[in-house]
VEXMARDREN-776645 format. One line per 5 residues: number of its first residue (from 1); their letters; for each residue x, y, z of C-alpha. Coordinates in steps of 0.001 Angstrom, whole numbers. Each point is the difference from the previous one (the first is absolute). Layout:
NUM> a> X Y Z  ...
END
This chain:
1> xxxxx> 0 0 0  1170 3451 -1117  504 2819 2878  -3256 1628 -876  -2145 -2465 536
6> xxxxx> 1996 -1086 3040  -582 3351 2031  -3842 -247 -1938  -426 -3164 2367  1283 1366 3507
11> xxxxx> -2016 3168 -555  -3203 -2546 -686  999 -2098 3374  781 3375 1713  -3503 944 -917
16> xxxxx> -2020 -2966 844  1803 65 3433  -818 3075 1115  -4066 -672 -1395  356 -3523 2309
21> xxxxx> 1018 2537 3304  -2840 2621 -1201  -2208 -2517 -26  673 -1441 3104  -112 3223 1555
26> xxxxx> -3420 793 -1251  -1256 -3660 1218  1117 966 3526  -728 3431 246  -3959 -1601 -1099
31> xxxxx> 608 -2269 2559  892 2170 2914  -2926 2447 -1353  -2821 -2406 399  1321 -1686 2947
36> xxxxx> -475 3227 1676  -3140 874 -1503  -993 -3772 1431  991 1100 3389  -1876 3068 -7
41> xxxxx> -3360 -1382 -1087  632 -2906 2842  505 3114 2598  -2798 2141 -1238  -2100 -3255 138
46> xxxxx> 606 -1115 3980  -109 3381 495  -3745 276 -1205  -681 -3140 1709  540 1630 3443
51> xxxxx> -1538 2801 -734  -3418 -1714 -407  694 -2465 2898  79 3037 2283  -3324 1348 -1497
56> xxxxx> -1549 -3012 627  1255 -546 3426  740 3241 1490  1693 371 3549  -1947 1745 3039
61> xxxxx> 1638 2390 1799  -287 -1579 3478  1427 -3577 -1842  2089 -2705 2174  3562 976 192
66> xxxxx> 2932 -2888 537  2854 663 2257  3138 -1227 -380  -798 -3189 2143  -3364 -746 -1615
71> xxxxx> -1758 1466 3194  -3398 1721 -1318  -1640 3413 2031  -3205 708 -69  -1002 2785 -1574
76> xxxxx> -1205 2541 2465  -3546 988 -21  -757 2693 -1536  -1448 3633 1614  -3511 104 -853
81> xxxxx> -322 3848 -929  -2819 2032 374  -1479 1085 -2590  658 3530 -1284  -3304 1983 -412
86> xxxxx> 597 1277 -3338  -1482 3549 -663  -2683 -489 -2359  709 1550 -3717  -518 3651 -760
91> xxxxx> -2150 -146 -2796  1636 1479 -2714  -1943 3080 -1547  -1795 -613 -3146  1835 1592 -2674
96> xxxxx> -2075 2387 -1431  -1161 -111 -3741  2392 2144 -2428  -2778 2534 -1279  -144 -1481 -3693
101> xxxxx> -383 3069 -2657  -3019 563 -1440  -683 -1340 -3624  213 2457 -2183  -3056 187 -1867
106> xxxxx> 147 -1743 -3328  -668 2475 -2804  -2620 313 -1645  100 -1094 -3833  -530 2724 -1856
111> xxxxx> -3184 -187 -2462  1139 -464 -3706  -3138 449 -1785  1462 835 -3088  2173 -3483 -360
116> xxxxx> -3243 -2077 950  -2360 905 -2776  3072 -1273 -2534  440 -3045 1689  -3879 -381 335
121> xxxxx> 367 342 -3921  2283 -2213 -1056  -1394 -3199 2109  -3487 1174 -1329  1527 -185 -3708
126> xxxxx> 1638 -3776 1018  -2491 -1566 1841  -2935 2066 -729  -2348 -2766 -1926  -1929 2906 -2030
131> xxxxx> 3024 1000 -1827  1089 -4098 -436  -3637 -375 -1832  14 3031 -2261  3009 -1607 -2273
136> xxxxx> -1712 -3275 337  -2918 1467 -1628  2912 1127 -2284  1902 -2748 -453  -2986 -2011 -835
141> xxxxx> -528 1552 -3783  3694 -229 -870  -277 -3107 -1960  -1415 2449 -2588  3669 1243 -383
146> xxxxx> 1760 -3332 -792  -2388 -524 -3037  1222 3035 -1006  3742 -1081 700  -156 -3223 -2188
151> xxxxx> -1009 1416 -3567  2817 2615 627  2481 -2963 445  -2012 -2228 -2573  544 2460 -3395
156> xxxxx> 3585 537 965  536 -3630 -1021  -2776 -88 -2962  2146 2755 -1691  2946 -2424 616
161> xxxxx> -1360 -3045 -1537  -1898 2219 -2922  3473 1842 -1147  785 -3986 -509  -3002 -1149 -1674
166> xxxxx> -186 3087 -1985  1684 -802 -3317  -2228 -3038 -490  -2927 2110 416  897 2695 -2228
171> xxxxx> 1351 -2401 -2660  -4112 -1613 391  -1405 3258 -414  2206 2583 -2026  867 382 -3358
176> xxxxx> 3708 245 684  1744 -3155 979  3113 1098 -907  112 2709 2769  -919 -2704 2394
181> xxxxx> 2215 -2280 -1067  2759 2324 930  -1347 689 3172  136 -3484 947  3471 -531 -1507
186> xxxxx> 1256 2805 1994  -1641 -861 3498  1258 -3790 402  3484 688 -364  1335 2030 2998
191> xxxxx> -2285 -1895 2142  1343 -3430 -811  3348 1480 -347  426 1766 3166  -788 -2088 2519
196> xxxxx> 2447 -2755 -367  2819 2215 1473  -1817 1594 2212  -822 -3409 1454  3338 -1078 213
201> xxxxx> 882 3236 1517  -2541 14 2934  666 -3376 890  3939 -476 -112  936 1975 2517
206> xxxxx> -3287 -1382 2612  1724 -3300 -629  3685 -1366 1199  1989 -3202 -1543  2736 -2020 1301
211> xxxxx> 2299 -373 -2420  31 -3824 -1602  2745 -2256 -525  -649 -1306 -3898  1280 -3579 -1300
216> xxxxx> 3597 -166 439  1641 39 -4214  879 -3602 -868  3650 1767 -895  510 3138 2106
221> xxxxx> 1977 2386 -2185  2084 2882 1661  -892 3392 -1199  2168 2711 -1326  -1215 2299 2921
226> xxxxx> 589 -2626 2327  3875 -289 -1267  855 3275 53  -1070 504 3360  1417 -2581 1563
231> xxxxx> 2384 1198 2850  2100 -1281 3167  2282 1120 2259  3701 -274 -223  1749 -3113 251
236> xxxxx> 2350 1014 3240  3954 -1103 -1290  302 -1861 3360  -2888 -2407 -927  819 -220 -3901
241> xxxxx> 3766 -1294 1236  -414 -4183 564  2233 -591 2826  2711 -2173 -708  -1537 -3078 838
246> xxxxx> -3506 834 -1854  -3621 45 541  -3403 -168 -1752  -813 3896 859  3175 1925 -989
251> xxxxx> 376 -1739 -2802  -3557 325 -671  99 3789 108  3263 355 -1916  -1769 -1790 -2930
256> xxxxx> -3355 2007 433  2775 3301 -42  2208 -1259 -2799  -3689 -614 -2213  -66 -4096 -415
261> xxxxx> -3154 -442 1986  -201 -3736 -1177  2927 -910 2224  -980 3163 2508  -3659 -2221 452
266> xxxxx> 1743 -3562 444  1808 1396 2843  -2431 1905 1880  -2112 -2985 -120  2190 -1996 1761
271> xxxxx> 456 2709 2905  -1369 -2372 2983  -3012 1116 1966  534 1039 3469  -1422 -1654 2748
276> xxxxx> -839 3191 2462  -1745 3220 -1563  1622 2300 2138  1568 2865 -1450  3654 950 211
281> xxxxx> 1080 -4064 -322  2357 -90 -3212  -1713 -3076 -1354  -3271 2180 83  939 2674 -1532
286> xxxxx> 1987 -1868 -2716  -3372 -1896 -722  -1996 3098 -26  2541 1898 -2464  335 -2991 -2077
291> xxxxx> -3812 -832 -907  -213 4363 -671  3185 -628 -2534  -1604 -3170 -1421  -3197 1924 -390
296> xxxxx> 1541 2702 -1918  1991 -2669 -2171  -3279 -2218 -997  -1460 3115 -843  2470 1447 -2090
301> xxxxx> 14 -3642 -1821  -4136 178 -544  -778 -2384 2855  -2476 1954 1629  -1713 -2751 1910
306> xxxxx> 3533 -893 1818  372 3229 820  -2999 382 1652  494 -3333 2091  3525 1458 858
311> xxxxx> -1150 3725 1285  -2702 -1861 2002  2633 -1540 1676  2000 3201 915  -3143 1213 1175
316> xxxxx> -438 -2663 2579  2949 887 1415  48 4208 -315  -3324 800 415  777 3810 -507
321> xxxxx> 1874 -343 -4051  -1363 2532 -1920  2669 -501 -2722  -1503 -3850 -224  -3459 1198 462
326> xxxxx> 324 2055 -3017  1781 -2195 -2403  -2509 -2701 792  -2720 2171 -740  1505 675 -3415
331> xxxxx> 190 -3766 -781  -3620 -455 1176  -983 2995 -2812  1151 -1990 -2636  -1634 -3756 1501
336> xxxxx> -3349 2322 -366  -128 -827 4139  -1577 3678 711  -733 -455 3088  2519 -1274 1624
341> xxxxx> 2476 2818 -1756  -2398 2400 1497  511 -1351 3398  3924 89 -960  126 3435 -862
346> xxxxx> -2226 644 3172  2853 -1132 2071  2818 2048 -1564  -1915 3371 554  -753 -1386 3397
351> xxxxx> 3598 -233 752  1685 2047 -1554  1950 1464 2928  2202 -3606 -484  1124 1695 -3780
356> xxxxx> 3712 516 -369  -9 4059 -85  2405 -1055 -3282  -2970 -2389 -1654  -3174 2331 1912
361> xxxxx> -1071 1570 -3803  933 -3004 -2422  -2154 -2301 2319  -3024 2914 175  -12 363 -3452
366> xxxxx> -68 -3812 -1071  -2525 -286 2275  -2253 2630 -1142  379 -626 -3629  -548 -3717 212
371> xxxxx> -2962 700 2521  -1663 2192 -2608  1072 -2930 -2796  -2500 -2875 2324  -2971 2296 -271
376> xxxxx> 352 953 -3832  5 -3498 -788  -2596 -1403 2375  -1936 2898 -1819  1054 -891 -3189
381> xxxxx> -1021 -3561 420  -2996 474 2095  -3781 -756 -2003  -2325 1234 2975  -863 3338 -545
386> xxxxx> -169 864 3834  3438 -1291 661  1466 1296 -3178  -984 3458 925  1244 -347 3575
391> xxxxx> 3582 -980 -1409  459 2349 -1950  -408 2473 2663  2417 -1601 2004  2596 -127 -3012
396> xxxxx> -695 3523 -1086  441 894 3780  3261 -1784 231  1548 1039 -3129  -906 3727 1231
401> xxxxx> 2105 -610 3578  2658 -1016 -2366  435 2714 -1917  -164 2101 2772  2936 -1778 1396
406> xxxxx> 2103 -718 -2640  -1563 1481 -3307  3138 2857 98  2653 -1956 1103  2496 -647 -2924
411> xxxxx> 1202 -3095 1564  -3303 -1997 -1318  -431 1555 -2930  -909 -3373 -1398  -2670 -535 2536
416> xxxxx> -1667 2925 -407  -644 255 -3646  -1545 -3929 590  -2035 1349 2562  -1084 2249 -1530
421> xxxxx> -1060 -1937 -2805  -1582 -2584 2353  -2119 3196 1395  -734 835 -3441  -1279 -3632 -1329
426> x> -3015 224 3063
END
C-alpha cells in the first residue's frame, strides 16, 4: 500500500475511535439522566403517599406521647372554659340605593308627512290589485298584435322565394324569353359559386386536426432539402484519434469524419451496450455518441428507417437531445410519419436551452423549415375538405414564422427562396 492510502486508513480508525468514545459517552450520560429522573419520580411518589396517609389519619393535639423507656402519660384533662359571651353583631347599615339618573326622555319622532304619501304610492302601485287588473284587461286583446306580426314576417320570405320562381313565371307569361333567360343565367351562378369557399372558410378554423402519419413509402427516398440540411457537431480530435490499441467508437468516428460511412456504420454497430444508464460512465456515453454518429451515417447513405431505430436509441438514454430530436424529425418528414415529426420538432423548441450557442440558429432554422414542409404536404395530400383547409393554415402559419426568422438571413438563401415557393404553391 502506497503512503496515501496508508495515512487514509489511520485517519478512518482515528475516526471511528473517537465515534466508539462519543457514543459511549452519550449512552451513559442517558443513563445517569434517567436514573435520576427514576429517582425523582420514586421520591415525589412516597412523598405523596404520606401526604394522604396523614389526611386520612390526622394526629390530635392531646395524642399519646412515648418516652424514652416506653412509659406512656396521660394526657392531662383539659380546662373546661367558659364560654365567652360574644357581643351580638352590629347590624351593618343598609347601603343606601345610588340615586339612578333619570331616563332621558326618548325623542319624539318627528312627523314626515311628506315621505309617507310616496311610500303610500309606490306600495299602492305594487300591490294595489286595481292597477294589476287594468293591464289585464289590456293584456287580454294583445293577441290582435301577433296576427299582425306574422304577415309582416310571412312576405319577407314570399318576396324571397318569388325573386326565385320569377323567371319561370315571366318566361309563362311574357313575350320575351330571352330577357328571362338571362335573368336566370345570371342569378344561379354567384349563388352556387360562392358558397363553396365560404363554407370551407367558416368551418376550418371551428375545427382542429392532429396531424396523421400516412403509409410509410415501400422505398423511402432522401430529399434534396433533407441533404442539404443535414448538420452535426464537430467530431472532437481527441475522439477521432483510435488509441493505439483500437476500438469500435474512435475508429467509428474517424471514418464518419474522413466520409466512408460504410465502414464508419460497421463500427458503431459493434459499440457494446452498456449495462447502467447513468450518465457520466464512458461506456454510456460512447453508446449514446455512437448510435447519434450511426444515425447521421444511415442517413446520409438513404437508410432512413435505421436511422430512426438508432436516434430512438440515443433518446433513451439523453432524454433532453434536441440535435437528435431534430434530425429524427427530418427523417420522419420524408417516411410521411407526420405526426410523430410533429412531436419531434415539439421537443427541440421545448428544449432548446440544451442548443450549443455555436449550432442555436442552424438547428432553429431546420426545424422551422422542415416543420412548415409536414403541414404543406399533409395539405397537399389531404382529400377532406375540413382537414385540408385546417392544414393549410397551419403551413401558411409556419412558413410565415419562418420567414420572419430567417427570410433575410443570407446564410439560407437556399431555404428561403424554397419556402417561399412552398408558401406560394398553397
Amino acid at each position: 500500500m502506497s503512503d496515501p492510502n496508508y495515512s487514509y486508513m489511520e485517519a478512518s480508525a482515528r475516526r471511528r475511535k473517537r465515534s466508539r468514545v462519543i457514543t459511549t459517552l452519550i449512552i451513559a450520560g442517558i443513563l445517569v439522566v434517567g436514573g435520576s429522573f427514576w429517582g425523582w419520580i420514586q421520591w415525589q411518589k412516597v412523598k405523596t403517599a404520606e401526604r394522604i396517609k396523614n389526611a386520612l389519619n390526622p394526629v390530635p393535639a392531646y395524642a399519646e406521647e412515648t418516652l424514652d423507656n416506653d412509659t406512656l402519660i396521660e394526657p392531662e384533662e383539659p380546662m373546661i372554659a367558659e364560654p365567652e359571651v360574644q357581643p351580638e353583631p352590629i347590624p351593618e347599615p343598609m347601603p343606601k340605593p345610588k340615586p339612578q339618573p333619570a331616563p332621558k326622555p326618548e325623542p319624539k319622532p318627528i312627523p314626515t308627512p311628506k315621505p309617507r304619501p310616496k311610500v303610500e304610492q309606490k306600495s299602492e302601485t305594487k300591490s294595489s290589485p286595481i292597477v294589476m287588473a287594468e293591464p289585464k284587461v289590456t293584456k287580454t286583446p294583445e293577441p290582435k298584435v301577433e296576427p299582425k306580426v306574422e304577415p309582416k314576417v310571412e312576405p319577407k320570405v314570399e318576396p324571397k322565394v318569388e325573386s326565385k320562381s320569377e323567371p319561370s313565371q315571366l318566361s309563362m307569361n311574357t313575350v320575351k324569353p330571352k330577357d328571362a333567360q338571362k335573368e336566370i343565367e345570371k342569378s344561379p351562378e354567384p349563388k352556387t359559386q360562392d358558397p363553396k369557399p365560404s363554407d370551407v372558410k367558416a368551418t376550418a378554423p371551428n375545427k382542429v386536426f392532429q396531424p396523421e402519419d400516412l403509409p410509410v413509402p415501400a422505398k423511402a427516398i432522401l430529399s434534396e432539402e433533407a441533404k442539404e440540411s443535414m448538420i452535426s457537431p464537430a467530431v472532437p480530435q481527441a475522439e477521432a484519434t483510435p488509441p493505439n490499441n483500437g476500438g469500435d467508437f474512435a475508429m467509428g468516428l474517424q471514418a464518419y469524419q474522413s466520409g466512408n460511412y460504410t465502414k464508419a456504420v460497421q463500427m458503431l454497430q459493434s459499440v457494446p451496450k452498456p449495462e447502467s444508464k447513468r450518465k457520466g460512465l464512458q461506456e454510456r456515453d460512447e453508446y449514446v455518441k455512437a448510435n447519434f454518429y450511426l444515425g447521421l451515417a444511415m442517413q446520409k447513405t438513404g437508410h432512413l428507417s435505421e436511422a430512426v431505430s438508432a436516434y430512438q436509441k440515443v433518446l433513451e438514454y439523453e432524454r433532453y437531445f434536441p440535435l437528435a430530436n431534430m434530425n429524427l424529425g427530418i427523417c420522419y418528414v420524408d417516411l410521411k410519419q407526420y405526426a410523430k415529426a410533429h412531436r419531434a420538432f415539439e421537443a427541440v423548441v421545448r428544449d432548446q436551452s440544451f442548443i450549443e450557442p455555436s449550432m442555436y440558429d442552424d438547428v432553429l432554422q431546420r426545424t422551422k423549415y422542415f416543420w412548415a414542409l409536414a403541414w404543406t404536404r399533409l395539405y397537399k395530400s389531404s382529400t377532406d375538405t375540413d382537414k385540408k383547409a385546417y392544414y393549410r393554415d397551419q403551413a401558411v402559419r409556419l412558413w410565415k414564422d419562418y420567414q420572419a426568422w430567417f427570410g433575410k438571413n443570407d446564410k439560407y438563401k437556399k431555404d428561403n427562396i424554397r419556402a417561399e415557393n412552398h408558401l406560394k404553391s398553397i
